[in-house]
C-alpha positions as CSV (number, residue, x, y, z in Angstrom):
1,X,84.2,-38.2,-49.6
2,X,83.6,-40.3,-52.4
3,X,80.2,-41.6,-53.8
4,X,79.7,-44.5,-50.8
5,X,81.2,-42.3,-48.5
6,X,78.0,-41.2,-46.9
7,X,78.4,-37.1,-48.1
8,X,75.2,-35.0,-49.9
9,X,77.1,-33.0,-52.3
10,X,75.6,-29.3,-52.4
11,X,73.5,-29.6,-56.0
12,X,71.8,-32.2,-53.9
13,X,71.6,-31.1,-50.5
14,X,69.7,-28.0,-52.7
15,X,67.1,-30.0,-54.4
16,X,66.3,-31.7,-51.1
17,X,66.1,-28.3,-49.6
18,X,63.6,-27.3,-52.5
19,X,61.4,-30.5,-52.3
20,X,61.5,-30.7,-48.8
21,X,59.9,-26.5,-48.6
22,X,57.9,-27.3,-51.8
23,X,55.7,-30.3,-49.6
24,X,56.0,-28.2,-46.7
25,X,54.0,-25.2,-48.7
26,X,51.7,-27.8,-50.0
27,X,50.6,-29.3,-46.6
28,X,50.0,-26.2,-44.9
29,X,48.8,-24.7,-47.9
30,X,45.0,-23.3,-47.5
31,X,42.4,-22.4,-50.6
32,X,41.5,-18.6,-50.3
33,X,37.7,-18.3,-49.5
34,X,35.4,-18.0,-52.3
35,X,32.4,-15.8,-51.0
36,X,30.3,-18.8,-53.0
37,X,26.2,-16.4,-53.4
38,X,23.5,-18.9,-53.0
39,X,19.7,-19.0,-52.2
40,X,19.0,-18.7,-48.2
41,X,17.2,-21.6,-47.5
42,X,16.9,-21.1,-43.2
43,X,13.3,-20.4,-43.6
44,X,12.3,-22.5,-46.7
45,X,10.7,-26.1,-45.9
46,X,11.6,-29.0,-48.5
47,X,8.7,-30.5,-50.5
48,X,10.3,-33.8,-51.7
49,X,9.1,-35.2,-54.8
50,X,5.7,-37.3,-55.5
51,X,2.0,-38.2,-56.1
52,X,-0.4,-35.9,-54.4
53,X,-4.3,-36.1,-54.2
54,X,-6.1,-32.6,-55.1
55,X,-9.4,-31.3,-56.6
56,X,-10.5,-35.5,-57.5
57,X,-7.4,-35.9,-59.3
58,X,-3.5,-37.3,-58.8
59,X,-0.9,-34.9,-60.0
60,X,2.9,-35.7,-59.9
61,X,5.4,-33.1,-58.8
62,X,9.6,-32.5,-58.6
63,X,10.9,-32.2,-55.4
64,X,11.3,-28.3,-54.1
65,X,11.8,-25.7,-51.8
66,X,9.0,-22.8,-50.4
67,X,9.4,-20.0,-48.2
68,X,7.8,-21.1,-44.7
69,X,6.4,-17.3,-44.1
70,X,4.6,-14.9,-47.1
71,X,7.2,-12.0,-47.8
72,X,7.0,-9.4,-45.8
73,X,7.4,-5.8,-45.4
74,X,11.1,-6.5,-44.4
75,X,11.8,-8.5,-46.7
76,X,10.9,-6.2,-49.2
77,X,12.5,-3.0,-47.3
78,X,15.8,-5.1,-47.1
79,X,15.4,-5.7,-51.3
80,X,15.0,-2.4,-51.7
81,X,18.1,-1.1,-49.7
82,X,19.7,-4.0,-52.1
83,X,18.8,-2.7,-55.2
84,X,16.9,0.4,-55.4
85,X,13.8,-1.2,-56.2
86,X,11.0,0.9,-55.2
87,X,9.5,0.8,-51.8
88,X,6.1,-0.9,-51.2
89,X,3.0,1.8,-52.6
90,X,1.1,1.4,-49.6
91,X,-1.3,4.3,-49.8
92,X,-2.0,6.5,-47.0
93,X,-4.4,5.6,-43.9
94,X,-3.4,1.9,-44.7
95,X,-2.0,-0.2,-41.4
96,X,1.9,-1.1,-42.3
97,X,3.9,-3.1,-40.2
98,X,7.4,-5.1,-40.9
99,X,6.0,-8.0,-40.4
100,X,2.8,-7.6,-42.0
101,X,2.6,-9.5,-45.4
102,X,4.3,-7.3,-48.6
103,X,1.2,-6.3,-50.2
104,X,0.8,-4.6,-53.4
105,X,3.3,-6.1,-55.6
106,X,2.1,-7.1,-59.0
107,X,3.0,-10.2,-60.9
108,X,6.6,-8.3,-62.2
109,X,7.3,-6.8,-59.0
110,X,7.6,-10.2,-57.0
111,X,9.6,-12.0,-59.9
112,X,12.1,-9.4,-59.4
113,X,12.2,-9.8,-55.8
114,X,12.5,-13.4,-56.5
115,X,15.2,-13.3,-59.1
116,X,17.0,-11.1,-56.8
117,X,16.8,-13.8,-54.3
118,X,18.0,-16.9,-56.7
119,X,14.1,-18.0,-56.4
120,X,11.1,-17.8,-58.2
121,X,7.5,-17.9,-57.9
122,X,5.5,-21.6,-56.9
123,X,3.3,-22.8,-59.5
124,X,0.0,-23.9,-58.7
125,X,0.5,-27.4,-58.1
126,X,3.4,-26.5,-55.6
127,X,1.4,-24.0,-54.0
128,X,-1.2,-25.9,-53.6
129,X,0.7,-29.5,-52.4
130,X,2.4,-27.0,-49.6
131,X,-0.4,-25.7,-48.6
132,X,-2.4,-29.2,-47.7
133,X,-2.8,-30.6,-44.1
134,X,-2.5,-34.2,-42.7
135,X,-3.2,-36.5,-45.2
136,X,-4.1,-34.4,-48.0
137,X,-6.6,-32.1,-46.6
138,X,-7.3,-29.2,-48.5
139,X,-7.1,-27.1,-45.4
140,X,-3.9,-26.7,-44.0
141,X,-5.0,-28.1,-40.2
142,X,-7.3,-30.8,-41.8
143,X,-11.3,-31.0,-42.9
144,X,-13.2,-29.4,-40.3
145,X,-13.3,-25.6,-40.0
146,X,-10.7,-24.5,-37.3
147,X,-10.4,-20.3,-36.5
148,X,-6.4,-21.0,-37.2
149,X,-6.0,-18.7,-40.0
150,X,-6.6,-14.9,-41.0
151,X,-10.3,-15.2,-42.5
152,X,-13.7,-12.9,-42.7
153,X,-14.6,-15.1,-39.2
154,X,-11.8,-14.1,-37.6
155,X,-13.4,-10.5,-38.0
156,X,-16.8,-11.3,-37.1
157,X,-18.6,-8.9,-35.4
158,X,-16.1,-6.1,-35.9
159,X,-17.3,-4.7,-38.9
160,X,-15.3,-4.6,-42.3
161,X,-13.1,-1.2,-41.3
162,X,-11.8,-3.1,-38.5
163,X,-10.6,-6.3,-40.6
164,X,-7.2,-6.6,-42.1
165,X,-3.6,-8.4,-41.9
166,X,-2.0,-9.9,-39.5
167,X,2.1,-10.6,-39.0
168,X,3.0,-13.0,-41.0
169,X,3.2,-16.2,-38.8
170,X,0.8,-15.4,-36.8
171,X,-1.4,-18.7,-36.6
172,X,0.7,-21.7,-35.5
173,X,-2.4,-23.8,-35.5
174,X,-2.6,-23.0,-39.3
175,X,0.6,-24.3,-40.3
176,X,0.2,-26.5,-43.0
177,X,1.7,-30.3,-43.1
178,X,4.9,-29.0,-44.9
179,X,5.4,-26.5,-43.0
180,X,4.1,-23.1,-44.4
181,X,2.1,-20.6,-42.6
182,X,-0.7,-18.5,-43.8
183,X,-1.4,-21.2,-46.7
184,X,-5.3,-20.1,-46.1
185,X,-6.3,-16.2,-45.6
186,X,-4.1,-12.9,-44.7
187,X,-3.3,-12.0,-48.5
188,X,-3.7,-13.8,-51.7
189,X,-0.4,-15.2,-53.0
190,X,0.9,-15.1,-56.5
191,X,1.6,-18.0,-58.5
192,X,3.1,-18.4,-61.8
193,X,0.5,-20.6,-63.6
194,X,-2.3,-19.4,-65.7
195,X,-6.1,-20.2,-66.3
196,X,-5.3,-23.5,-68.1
197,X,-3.5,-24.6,-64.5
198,X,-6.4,-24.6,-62.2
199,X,-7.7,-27.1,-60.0
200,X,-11.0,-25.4,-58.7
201,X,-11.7,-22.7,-60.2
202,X,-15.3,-22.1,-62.4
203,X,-14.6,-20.2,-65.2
204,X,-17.4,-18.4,-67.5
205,X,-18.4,-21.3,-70.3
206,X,-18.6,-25.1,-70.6
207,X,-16.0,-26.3,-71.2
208,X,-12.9,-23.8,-70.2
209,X,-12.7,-21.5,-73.5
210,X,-9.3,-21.7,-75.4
211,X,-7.3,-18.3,-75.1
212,X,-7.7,-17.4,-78.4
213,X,-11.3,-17.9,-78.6
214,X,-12.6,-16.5,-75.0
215,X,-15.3,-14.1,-75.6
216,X,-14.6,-10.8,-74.6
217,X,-15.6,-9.2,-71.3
218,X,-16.1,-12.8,-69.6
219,X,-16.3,-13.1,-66.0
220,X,-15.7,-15.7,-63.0
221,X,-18.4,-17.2,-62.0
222,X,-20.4,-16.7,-59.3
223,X,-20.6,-13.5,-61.2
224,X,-19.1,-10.5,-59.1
225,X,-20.2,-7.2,-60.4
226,X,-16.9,-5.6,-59.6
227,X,-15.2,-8.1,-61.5
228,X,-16.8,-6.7,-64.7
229,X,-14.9,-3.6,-64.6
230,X,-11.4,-4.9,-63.8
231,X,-9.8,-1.6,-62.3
232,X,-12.2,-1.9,-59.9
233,X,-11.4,-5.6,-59.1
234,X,-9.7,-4.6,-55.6
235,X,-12.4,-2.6,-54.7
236,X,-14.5,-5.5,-52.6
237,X,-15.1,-3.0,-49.4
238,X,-15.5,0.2,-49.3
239,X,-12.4,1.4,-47.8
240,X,-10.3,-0.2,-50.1
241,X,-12.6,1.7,-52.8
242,X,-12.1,4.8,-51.2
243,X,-8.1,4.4,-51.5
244,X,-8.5,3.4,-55.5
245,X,-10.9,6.4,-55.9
246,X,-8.2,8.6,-54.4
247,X,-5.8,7.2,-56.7
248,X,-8.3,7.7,-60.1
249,X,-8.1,11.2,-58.9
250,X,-4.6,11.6,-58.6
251,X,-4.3,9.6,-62.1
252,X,-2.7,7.0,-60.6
253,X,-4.8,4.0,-62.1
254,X,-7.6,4.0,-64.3
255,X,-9.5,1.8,-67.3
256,X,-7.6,1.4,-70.3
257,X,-4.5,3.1,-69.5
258,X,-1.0,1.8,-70.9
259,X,2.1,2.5,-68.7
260,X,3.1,2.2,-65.4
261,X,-0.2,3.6,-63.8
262,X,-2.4,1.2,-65.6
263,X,-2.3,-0.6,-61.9
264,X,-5.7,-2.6,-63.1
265,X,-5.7,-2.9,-67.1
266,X,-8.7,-4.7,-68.7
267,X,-8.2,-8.2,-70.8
268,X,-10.1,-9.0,-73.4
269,X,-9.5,-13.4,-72.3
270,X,-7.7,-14.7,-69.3
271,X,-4.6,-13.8,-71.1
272,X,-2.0,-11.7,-69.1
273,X,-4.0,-13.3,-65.8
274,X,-2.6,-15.3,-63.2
275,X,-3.8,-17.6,-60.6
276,X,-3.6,-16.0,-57.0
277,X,-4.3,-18.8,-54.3
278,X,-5.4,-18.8,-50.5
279,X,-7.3,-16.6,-49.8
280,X,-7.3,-13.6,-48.0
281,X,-8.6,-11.8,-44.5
282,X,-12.0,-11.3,-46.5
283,X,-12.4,-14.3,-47.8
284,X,-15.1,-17.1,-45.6
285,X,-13.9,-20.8,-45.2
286,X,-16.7,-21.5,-43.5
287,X,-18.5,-23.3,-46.8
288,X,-18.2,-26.5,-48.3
289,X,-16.2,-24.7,-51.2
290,X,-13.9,-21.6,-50.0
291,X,-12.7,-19.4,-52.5
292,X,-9.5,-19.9,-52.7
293,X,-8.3,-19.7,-56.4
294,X,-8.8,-17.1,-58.8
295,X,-7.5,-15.0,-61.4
296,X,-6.0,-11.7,-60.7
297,X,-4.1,-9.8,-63.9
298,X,-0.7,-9.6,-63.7
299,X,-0.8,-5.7,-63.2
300,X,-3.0,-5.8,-60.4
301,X,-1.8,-3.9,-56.9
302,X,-4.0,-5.2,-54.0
303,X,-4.4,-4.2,-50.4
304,X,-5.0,-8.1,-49.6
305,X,-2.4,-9.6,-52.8
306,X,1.4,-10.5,-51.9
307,X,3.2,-13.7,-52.3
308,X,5.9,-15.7,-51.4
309,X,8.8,-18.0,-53.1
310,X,9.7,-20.8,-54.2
311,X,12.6,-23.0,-55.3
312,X,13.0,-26.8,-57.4
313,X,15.5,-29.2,-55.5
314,X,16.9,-29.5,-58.7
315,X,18.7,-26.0,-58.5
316,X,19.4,-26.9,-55.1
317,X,21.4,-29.5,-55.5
318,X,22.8,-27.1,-58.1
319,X,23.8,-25.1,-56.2
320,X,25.7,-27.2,-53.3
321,X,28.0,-28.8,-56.2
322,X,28.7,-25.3,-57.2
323,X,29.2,-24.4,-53.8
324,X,31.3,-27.6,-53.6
325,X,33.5,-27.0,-56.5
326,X,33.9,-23.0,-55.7
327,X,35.4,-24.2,-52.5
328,X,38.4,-25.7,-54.9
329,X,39.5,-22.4,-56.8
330,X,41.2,-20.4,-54.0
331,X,43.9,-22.9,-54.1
332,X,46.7,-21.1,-55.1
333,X,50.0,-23.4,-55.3
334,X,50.6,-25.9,-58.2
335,X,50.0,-29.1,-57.2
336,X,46.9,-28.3,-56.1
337,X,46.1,-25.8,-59.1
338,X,46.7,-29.2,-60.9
339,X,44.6,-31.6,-59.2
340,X,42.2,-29.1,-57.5
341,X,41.7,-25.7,-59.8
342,X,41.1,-27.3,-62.8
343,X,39.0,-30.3,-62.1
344,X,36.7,-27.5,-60.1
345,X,36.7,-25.6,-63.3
346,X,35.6,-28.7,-65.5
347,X,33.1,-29.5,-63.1
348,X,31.6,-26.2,-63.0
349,X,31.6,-25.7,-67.1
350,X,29.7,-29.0,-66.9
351,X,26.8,-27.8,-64.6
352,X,26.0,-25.7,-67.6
353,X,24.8,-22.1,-67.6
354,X,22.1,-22.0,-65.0
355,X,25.3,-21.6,-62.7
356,X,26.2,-18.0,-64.7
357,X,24.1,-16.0,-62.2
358,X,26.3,-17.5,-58.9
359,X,29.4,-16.8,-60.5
360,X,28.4,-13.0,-61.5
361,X,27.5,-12.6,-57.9
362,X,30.1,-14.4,-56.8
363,X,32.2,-12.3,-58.9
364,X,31.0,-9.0,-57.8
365,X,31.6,-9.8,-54.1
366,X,35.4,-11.6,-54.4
367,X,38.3,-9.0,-54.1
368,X,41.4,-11.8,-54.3
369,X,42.6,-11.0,-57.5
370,X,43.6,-14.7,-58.4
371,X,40.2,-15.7,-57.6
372,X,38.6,-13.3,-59.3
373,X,40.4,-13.8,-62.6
374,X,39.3,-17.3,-62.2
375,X,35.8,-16.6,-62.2
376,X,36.1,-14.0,-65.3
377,X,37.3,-16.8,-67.2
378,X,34.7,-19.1,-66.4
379,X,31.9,-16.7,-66.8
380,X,33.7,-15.9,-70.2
381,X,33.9,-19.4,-71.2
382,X,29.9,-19.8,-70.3
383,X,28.9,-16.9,-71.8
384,X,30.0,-18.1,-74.9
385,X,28.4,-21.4,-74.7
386,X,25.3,-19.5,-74.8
């Protein structure tokens, strides 16, 4: 019929047939998954961000993230079968468990396990604002002595061959007001901050001596003999002296020795040391003033040294607009590559390159090939912003 006679002629009918399938494939399109890598935050607490009272002083710290338990022998075994790292030395005769604390790890060792992890070591303000109790206390359960943690009175009576770790978690009455356990006693934990960062800790000379101008051979103070020949530094019983010995023997660790044996190299200052905080099974909290800072070089392999991690809410909220935008580049028809795919892409460019190590997991772990030649272009295009 003519043009008002009511008739679609073919050319027409077609594009109505192709606009009509087109919207069709558009509504019930669905993105392809993006196996999006990020930190595992289920047993993390948040720190959010604030003033905190500690040592007579006020100190200001960014919101973050900190492991609830100390790392443990799991945790490590399940790195390991990740990435080939080597296994935990724990030298023969010495109790192992998988949940007892991951013990000697030097400073390297559990940077590597964070890194693997999309974490990284607390600092020693964050350490130490986790580890207070109600209030601000400096003990994680408040001001009076409690037996809620793995201390030397916790051992009392047995004899030092009987004392050691415990599994991580062990003392719910210890947990601090954030959250963490084990804050005070079982192992020592690594931090990254150096001698200049400490709140408690007595160093030899009046004022703190500048790095460059420490005298050499200077000690903490109380003076510790042990601590004036620093491969034996671990050595504060005698079964754990007995274990180094053994090693000297086998030339695994000695004074003075470069390379990966040098488990317990000397330093001229407090340079290439690290704060360790907490504590350990040995140490006494019975005092007006526990030990529970020092400096530990960063080589240093203890029977009663681990750590655990940490996190800044900053790269948290990182990562969930990455994860946010990832969710947008499966799409795979047009309309949506146009207003979906490549606003995703801008926005992820525009996070900057903090977000390279997500996509190069990311990347590693995506088998659709549409996807994953999206990511090679945006790690390209990163990479080259570098």
């Amino acid at each position: 019929m003519g043009r008002g006679g009511g008739f679609i002629g073919p050319r027409r009918l077609l594009l109505l047939v192709a606009a009509a399938a087109f919207a069709a494939w558009t509504l019930l399109a669905r993105p392809t998954p993006v196996p999006f890598v990020g930190t595992d935050l289920a047993d993390m607490v948040e720190v959010p961000a604030g003033s905190f009272s500690a040592a007579g002083r006020v100190f200001e710290v960014e919101g973050y993230w900190i492991d609830r338990f100390e790392v443990s022998e799991a945790d490590w075994a399940r790195y390991v079968a990740e990435t080939g790292a080597e296994p935990l030395p724990i030298p023969a005769g010495v109790a192992s468990d998988p949940d007892y604390p991951a013990r000697f790890v030097d400073a390297a060792a559990a940077e590597a396990y964070a890194r693997h992890n999309l974490k990284r070591l607390p600092n020693n303000l964050e350490w130490e604002r986790a580890s207070q109790g109600p209030g601000g206390s400096a003990l994680p359960w408040g001001e009076a002595y409690l037996p809620a943690a793995n201390t030397q009175e916790v051992w009392a009576g047995r004899g030092f061959l009987g004392w050691g770790v415990t599994r991580v978690g062990t003392f719910e009455r210890g947990r601090s007001a954030a959250g963490c356990y084990d804050m005070i006693g079982n192992v020592w934990e690594w931090t990254t901050s150096d001698w200049s960062e400490a709140l408690r800790l007595r160093l030899a000379g009046d004022p703190i001596p500048e790095p460059s101008t420490a005298r050499r051979g200077v000690a903490l103070v109380p003076q510790d003999p042990l601590r004036l020949f620093p491969w034996l530094w671990q050595a504060e019983d005698w079964r754990n002296l007995l274990v180094m010995l053994r090693q000297l023997e086998e030339g695994d660790v000695g004074p003075g020795f470069g390379g990966r044996g040098a488990r317990f190299r000397p330093e001229s200052s407090y340079r290439g040391m690290r704060l360790v905080r907490g504590g350990s099974f040995k140490t006494s909290i019975r005092g007006a003033s526990p030990e529970l800072e020092r400096l530990d070089a960063e080589q240093t392999l203890g029977w009663d040294l681990g750590f655990r991690c940490a996190i800044s809410g900053r790269e948290v909220e990182l990562q969930a607009r990455l994860r946010e935008a990832f969710a947008d580049l499966g799409w795979r028809d047009p309309l949506h590559y146009l207003f979906a795919v490549l606003p995703a892409r801008r926005k992820i460019l525009d996070l900057g390159p903090g977000v390279l190590p997500h996509l190069l997991r990311t990347r590693a772990r995506c088998e659709d090939e549409t996807v994953a030649a999206r990511l090679d272009d945006l790690i390209e295009a990163i990479g080259s912003e570098r």
